[in-house]
Legacy VTK file of the C-alpha trace (Angstrom):
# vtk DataFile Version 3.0
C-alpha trace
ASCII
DATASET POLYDATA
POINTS 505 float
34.466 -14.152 4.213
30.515 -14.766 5.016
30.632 -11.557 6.501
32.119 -9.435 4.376
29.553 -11.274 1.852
26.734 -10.171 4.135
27.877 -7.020 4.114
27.851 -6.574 0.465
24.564 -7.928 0.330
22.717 -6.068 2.522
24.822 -2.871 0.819
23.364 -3.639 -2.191
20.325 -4.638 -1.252
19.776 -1.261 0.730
20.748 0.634 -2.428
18.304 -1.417 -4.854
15.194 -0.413 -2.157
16.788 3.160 -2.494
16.805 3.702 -6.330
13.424 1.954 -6.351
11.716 3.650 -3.932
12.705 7.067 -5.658
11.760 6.359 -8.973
8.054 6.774 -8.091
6.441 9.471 -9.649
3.645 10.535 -7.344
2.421 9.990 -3.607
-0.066 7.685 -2.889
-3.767 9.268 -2.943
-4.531 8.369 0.387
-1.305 10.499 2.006
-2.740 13.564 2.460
-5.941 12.224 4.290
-3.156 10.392 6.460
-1.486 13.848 7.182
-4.161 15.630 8.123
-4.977 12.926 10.688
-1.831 12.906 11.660
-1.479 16.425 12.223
-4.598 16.464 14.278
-3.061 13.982 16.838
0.188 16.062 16.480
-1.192 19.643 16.113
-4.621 19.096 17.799
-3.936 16.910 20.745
-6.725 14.495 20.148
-7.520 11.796 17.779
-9.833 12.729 14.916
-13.495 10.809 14.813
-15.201 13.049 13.049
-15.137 14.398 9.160
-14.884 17.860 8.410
-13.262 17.789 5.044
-16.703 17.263 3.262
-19.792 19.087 2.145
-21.646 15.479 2.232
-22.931 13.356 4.763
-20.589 11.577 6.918
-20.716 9.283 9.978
-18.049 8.025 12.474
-14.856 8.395 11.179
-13.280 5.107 11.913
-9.516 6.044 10.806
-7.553 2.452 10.992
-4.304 3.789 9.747
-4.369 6.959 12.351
-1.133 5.576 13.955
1.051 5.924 10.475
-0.604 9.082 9.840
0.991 10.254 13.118
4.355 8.878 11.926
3.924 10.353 8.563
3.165 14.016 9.681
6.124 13.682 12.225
8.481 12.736 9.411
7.149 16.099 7.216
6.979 18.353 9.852
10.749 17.725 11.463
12.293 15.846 8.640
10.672 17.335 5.386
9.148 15.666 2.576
12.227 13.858 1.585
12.332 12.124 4.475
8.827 10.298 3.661
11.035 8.501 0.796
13.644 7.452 2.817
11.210 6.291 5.474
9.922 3.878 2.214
13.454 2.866 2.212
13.848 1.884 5.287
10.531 0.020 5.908
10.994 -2.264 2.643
14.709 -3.338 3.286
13.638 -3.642 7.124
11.236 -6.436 5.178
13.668 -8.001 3.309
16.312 -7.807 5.791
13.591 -9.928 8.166
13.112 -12.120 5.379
16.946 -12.835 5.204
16.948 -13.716 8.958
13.691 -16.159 8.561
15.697 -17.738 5.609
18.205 -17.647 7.947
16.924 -19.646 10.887
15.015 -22.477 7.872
17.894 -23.383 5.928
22.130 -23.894 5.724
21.580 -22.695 2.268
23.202 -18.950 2.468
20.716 -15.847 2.743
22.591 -13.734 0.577
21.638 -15.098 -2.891
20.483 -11.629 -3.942
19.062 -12.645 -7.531
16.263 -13.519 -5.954
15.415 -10.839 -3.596
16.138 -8.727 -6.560
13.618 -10.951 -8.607
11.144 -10.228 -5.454
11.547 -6.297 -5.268
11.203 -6.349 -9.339
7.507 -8.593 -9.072
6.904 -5.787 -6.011
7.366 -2.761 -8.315
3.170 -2.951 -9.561
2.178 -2.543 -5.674
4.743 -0.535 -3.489
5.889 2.102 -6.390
4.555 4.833 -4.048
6.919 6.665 -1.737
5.446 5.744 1.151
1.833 4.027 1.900
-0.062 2.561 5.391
0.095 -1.406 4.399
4.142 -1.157 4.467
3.676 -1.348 8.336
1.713 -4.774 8.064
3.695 -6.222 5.455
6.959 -5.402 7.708
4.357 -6.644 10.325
3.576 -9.706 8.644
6.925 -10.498 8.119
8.428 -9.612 11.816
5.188 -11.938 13.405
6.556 -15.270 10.824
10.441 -14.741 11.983
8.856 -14.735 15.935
6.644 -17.897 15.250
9.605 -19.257 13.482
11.612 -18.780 16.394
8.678 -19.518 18.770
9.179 -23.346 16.558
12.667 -23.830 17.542
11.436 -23.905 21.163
12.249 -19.960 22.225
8.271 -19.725 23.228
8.687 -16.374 25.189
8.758 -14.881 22.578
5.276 -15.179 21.926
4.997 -12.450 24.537
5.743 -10.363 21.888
2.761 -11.007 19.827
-0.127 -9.189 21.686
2.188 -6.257 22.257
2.701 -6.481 18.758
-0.930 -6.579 17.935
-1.748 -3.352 19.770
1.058 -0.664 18.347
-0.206 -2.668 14.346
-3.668 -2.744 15.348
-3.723 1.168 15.801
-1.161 1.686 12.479
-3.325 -0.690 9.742
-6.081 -2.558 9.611
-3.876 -5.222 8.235
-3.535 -6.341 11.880
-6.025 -9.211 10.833
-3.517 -10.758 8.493
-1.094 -10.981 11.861
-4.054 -12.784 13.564
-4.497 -15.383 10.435
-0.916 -15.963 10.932
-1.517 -17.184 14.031
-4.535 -19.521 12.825
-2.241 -21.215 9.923
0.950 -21.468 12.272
-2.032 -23.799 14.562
-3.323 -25.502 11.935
-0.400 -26.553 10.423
1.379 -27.442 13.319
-1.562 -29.361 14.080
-0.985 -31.472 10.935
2.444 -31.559 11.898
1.742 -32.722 14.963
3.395 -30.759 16.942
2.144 -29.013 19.726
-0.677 -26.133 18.650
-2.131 -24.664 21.651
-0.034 -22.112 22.096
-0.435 -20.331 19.228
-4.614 -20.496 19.297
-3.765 -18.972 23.624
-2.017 -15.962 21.487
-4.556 -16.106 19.477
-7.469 -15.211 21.803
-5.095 -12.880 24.047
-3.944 -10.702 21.218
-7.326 -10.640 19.116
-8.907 -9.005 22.933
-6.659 -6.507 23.003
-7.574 -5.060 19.309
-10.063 -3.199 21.625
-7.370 -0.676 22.410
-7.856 1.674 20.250
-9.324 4.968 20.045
-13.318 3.819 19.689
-13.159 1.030 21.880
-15.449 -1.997 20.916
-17.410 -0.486 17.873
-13.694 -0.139 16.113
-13.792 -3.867 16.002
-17.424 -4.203 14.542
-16.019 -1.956 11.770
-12.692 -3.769 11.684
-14.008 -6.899 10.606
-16.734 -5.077 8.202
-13.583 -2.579 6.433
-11.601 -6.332 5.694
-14.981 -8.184 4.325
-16.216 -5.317 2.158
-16.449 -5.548 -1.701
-14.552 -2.854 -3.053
-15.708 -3.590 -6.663
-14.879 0.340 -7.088
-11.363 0.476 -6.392
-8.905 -1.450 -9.205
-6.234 -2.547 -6.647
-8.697 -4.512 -5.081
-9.748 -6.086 -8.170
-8.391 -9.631 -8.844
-4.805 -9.701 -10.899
-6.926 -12.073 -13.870
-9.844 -9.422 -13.998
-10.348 -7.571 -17.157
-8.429 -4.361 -15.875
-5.400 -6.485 -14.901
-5.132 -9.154 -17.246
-1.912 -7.656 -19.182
-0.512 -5.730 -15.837
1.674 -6.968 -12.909
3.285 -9.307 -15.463
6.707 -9.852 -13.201
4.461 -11.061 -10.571
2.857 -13.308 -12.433
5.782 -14.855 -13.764
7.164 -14.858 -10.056
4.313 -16.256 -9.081
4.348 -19.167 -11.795
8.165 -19.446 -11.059
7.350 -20.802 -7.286
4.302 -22.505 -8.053
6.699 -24.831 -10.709
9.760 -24.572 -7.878
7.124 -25.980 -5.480
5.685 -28.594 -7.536
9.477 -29.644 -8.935
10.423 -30.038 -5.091
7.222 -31.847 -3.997
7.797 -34.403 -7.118
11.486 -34.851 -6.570
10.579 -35.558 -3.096
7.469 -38.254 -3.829
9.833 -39.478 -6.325
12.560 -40.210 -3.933
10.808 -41.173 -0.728
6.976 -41.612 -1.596
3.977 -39.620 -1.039
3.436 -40.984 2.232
7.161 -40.174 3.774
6.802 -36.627 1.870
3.649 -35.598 3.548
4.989 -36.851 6.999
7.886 -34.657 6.502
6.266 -31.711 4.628
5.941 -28.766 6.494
2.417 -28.123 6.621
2.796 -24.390 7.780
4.550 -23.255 4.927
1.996 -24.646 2.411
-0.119 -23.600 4.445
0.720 -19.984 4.069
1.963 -19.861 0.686
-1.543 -21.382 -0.524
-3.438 -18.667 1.515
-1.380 -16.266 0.303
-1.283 -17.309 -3.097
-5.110 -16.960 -2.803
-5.006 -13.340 -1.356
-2.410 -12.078 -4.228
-4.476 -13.453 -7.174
-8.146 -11.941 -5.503
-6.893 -8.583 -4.648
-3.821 -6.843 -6.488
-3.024 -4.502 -3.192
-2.240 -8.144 -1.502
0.071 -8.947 -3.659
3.061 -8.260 -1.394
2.099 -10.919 1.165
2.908 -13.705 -1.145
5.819 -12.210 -2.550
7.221 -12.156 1.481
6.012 -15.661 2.034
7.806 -17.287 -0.898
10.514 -15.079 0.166
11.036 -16.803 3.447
9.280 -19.935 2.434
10.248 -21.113 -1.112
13.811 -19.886 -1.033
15.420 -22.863 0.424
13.659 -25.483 -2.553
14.641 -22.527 -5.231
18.670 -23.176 -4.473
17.852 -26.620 -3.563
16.438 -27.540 -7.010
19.439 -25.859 -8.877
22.598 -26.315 -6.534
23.821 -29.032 -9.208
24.278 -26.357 -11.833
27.190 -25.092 -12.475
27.885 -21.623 -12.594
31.186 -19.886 -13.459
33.152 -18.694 -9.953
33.201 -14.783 -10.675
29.426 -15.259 -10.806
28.738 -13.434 -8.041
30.714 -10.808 -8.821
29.341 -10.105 -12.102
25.780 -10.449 -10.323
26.445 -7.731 -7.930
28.484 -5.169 -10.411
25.014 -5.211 -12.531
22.899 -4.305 -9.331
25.169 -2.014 -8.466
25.208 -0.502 -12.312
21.472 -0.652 -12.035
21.223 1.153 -9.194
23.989 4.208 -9.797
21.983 4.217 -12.905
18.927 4.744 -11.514
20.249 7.741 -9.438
22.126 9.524 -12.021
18.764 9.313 -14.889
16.528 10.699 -12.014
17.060 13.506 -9.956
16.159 12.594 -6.273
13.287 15.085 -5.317
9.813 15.084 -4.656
7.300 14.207 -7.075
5.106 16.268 -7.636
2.195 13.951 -9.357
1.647 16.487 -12.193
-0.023 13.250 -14.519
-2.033 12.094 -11.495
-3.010 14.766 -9.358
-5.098 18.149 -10.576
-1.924 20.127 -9.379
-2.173 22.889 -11.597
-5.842 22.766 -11.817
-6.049 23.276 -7.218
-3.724 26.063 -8.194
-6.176 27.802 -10.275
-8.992 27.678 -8.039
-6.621 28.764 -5.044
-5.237 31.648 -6.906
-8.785 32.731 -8.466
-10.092 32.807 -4.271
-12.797 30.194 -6.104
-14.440 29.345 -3.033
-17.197 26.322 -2.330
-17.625 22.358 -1.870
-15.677 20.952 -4.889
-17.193 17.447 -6.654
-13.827 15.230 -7.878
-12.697 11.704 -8.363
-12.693 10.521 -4.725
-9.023 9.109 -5.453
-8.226 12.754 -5.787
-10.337 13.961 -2.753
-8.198 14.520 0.274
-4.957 16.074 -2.136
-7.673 18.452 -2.986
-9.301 18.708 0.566
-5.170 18.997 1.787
-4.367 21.989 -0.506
-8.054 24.024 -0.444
-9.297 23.650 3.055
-10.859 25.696 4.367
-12.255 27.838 1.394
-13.477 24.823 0.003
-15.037 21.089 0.517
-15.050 18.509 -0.805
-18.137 15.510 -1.981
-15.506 12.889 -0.865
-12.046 10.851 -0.407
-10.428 7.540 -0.622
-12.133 7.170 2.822
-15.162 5.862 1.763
-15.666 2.971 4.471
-14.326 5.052 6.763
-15.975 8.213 6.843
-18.959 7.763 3.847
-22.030 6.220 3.543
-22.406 3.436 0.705
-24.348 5.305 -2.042
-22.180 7.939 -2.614
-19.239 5.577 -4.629
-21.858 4.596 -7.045
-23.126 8.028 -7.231
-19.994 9.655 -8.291
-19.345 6.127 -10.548
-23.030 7.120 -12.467
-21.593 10.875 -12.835
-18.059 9.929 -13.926
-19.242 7.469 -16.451
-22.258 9.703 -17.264
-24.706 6.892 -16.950
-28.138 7.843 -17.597
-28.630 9.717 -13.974
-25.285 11.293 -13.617
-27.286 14.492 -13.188
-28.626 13.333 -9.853
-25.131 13.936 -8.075
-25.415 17.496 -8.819
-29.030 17.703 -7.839
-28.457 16.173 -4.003
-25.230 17.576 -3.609
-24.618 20.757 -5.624
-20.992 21.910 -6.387
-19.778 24.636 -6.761
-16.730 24.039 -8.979
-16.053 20.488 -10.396
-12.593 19.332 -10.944
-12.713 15.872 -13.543
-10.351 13.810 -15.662
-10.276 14.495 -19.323
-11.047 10.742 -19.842
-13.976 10.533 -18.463
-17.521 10.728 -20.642
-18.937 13.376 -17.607
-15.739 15.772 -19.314
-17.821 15.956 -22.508
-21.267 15.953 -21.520
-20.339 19.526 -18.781
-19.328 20.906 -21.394
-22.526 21.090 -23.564
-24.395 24.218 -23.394
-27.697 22.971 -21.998
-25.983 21.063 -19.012
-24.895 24.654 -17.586
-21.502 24.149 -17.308
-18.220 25.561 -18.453
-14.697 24.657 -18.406
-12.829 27.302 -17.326
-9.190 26.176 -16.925
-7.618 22.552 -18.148
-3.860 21.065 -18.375
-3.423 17.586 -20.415
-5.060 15.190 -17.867
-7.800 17.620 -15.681
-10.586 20.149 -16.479
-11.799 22.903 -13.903
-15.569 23.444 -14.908
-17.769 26.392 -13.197
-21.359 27.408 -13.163
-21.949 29.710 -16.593
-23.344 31.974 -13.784
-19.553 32.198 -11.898
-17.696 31.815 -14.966
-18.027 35.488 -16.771
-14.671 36.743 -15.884
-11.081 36.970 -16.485
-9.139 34.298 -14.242
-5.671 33.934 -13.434
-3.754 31.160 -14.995
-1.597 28.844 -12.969
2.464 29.115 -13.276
3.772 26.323 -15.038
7.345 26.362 -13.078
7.473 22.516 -11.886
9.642 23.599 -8.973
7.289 25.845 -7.463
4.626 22.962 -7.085
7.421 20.145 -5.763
8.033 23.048 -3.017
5.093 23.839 -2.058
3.108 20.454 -3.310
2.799 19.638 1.443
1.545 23.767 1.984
-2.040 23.351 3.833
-4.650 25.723 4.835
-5.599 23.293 7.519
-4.193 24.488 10.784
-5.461 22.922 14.817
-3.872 24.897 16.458
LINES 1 506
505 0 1 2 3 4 5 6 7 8 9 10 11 12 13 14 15 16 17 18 19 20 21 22 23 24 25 26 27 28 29 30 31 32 33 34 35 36 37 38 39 40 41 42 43 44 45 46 47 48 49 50 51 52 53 54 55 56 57 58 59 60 61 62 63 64 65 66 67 68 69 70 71 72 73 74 75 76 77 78 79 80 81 82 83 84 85 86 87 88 89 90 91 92 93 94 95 96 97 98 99 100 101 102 103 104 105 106 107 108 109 110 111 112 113 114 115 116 117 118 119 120 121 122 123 124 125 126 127 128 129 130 131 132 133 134 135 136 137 138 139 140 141 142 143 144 145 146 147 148 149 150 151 152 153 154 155 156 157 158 159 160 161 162 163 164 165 166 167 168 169 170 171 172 173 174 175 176 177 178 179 180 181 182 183 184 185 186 187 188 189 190 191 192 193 194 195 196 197 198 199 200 201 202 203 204 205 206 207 208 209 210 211 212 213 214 215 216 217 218 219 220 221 222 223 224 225 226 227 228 229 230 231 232 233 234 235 236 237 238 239 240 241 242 243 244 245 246 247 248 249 250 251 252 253 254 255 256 257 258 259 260 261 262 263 264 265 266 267 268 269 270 271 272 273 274 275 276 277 278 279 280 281 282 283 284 285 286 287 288 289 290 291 292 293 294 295 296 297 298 299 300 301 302 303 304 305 306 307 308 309 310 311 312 313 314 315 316 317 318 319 320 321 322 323 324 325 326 327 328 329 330 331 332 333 334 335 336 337 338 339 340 341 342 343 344 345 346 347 348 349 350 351 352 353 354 355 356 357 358 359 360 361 362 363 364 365 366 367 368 369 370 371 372 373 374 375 376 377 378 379 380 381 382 383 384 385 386 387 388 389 390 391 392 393 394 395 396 397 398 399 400 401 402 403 404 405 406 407 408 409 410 411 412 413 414 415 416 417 418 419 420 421 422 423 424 425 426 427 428 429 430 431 432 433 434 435 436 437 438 439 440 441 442 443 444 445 446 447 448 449 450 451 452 453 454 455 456 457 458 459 460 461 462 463 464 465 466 467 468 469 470 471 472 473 474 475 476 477 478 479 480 481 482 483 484 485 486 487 488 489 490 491 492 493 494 495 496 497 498 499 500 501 502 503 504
């Protein structure tokens, strides 16, 4: 009977990750930069350390997530772009089937309550609605390194063999590799207040934290490392805090997940004090798993993109006092049957409102607008948005380059964000972009001010081509002429939305 429950479970749980992971409307902005470094380890042979998507200065490019760019390129080149969804799929429940396994080895209360993993993958939909993105491999990661420490706490210590191995394949896939290596530091500290034995973990600590010098640069990739996870990205709104200004009315499932645990947590602590005392509570408490649901807690409300690590640590952490605190309730016995016919409604649903293709990003990506300057041969570097960089530097290399990417730390020196910020928002010297770093064609949300100012006649600039979110704006010199206009078939761009110009062989 459990098994055949498991097996429903993890059924229905695979098919919840599925419809999920195909409603998303557009790739993430960061993919194509990902293929194209992919396809130079692939294609090319070699690593790629050095920028030559863009017209602008560059330096070392210190690519952290070159490893799942190589995955991602192998997936389009021999499985097709479909296959980059289903590889979504299959990370996310590989993270929640983990999670099952860590609930698993903490508790006799059954893994296969799937109301709340199903509450978890709704408060997950504001930061993995992408089809597939680089920090999936540390939050699978993260999750894989606290079901080995759990087991490493039940006395199976070889296992902690596994860690620096670990550490090397996710140090050359993510830079998240340094939230494996905090795991480490909170598993000693808080067996340390458990007092229980600690050294261990500090021993893996220093061994795997030695080897992050494997990797492509050697040494210096470390002295960026730590640099690329200290930065202030005060530029980029997903690493803006979930209370800012931006967020305050956003992400509002996690924040009621969030408040959920914090009152599960306190209810359980209280009932606990209440029963035993504060004394016998705190020599019982498990000081790892406050330990990592505080610091994680911390992490999700600073930075929105970190969201996901809390979400997997009350996962495997704040399950067991969730049941706990409502066992006594009691719920009709075809409960669980209605539970899973709704999921399962919800997720045939899901497939039969949406067909399953590839999105083709037509709201968030200049689609149609690349497509005008490739079929008018409009050649030259090309100032955008550097969220919408490397799609264009993917589609238009190499008649054309571009100012810059989503790889700012990685391959672009620090005045150039606040450069294109002054221009966007024409602030007072947005002019001075176009002074240092001439364009030749300028591609530009609608919504920006910069949109209304090009267009005045004594800023030389005219818009030659625009759909409902993007303008395509031209020197008055270059724009006397008749132009082709784009097609406006939405198949043609899903089926040709991966075609590059970029080629290493």
């Amino acid at each position: 009977m459990i098994m055949k429950k498991g097996i429903l479970f993890y059924i229905t749980l695979f098919l919840l990750i599925l419809a999920y992971s195909t409603a998303a409307n557009y790739f993430d902005f960061d993919l194509w930069a990902r293929l194209i470094a992919g396809m130079g380890v692939v294609e090319g042979g070699h690593v790629l350390t050095e920028d030559f998507l863009s017209y602008t200065p560059v330096h070392t490019w210190w690519d952290h997530e070159w490893g799942s760019g190589v995955i991602f390129y192998i997936f389009l080149k021999f499985l097709g772009p479909y296959s980059l969804i289903i590889l979504q799929t299959v990370l996310m429940f590989s993270i929640f089937f983990t999670a099952s396994r860590i609930i698993k080895l903490r508790t006799e209360i059954s893994p296969y309550n799937i109301v709340f993993y199903f509450f978890t993958i709704m408060a997950a939909m504001g930061t993995l609605n992408n089809p597939i993105r680089c920090h999936m491999f540390s939050f699978l990661l993260f999750t894989i390194f606290i079901y080995i420490l759990e087991k490493v706490r039940r006395g199976n210590n070889k296992l902690l063999l596994l860690i620096p191995l670990l550490t090397i394949f996710w140090n050359n896939l993510h830079g998240g590799v340094v939230s494996g290596l905090g795991l480490l530091i909170m598993y000693a500290f808080g067996e340390f207040l458990n007092k229980q034995k600690f050294g261990k973990y500090l021993i893996t600590l220093v061994v795997s934290s030695s080897l992050l010098i494997i990797n492509p640069w050697g040494y210096e990739y470390i002295k960026f490392l730590l640099m690329a996870n200290t930065m202030q990205r005060t530029y980029i709104i997903e690493w803006w805090s979930i209370f800012s200004k931006f967020h305050m009315f956003k992400h509002i499932i996690f924040k009621l997940f969030m408040f959920g645990m914090l009152i599960t947590e306190s209810l359980s602590i209280f009932k606990t004090i209440k029963q035993e005392g504060i004394k016998n509570w705190y020599n019982k408490a498990d000081k790892v798993k406050y330990i990592i649901l505080l610091s994680t807690i911390y992490l999700s409300i600073s930075h929105v993109k970190l969201m996901p690590f809390f979400l997997i640590s009350a996962l495997c952490f704040a399950y067991e006092d969730f049941y706990k605190l409502i066992e006594n309730i009691k719920l009709p016995i075809w409960k669980d049957k209605a539970v899973y016919a709704v999921l399962l409604f919800i997720s045939l649903f899901t497939f039969l409102s949406k067909d399953f293709s590839v999105p083709a990003g037509m709201g968030y990506y200049p689609v149609k607008e690349v497509e005008f300057v490739k079929q008018n041969n409009l050649k030259g570097n090309i100032l955008t948005n550097f969220g919408l960089g490397s799609y264009v530097a993917y589609k238009l290399y190499p008649n054309n380059l571009i100012f810059m990417d989503g790889r700012y730390e990685e391959v672009y020196y620090d005045y150039m964000v606040p450069m294109l910020k002054e221009f966007c928002l024409a602030y007072p010297h947005w002019k001075d972009i176009l002074t240092y770093f001439p364009p030749d064609i300028i591609i530009i949300e609608k919504y920006y001010p910069v949109f209304k100012e090009l267009q005045k006649e004594e800023n030389g600039w005219k818009l030659v081509y625009q759909d409902k979110a993007f303008g395509v704006f031209l020197p008055k010199s270059k724009a006397d002429r008749k132009f082709t206009q784009p097609a406006d078939d939405l198949n043609y761009y899903k089926n040709t939305l991966f075609t590059t110009g970029i080629n290493f062989k």
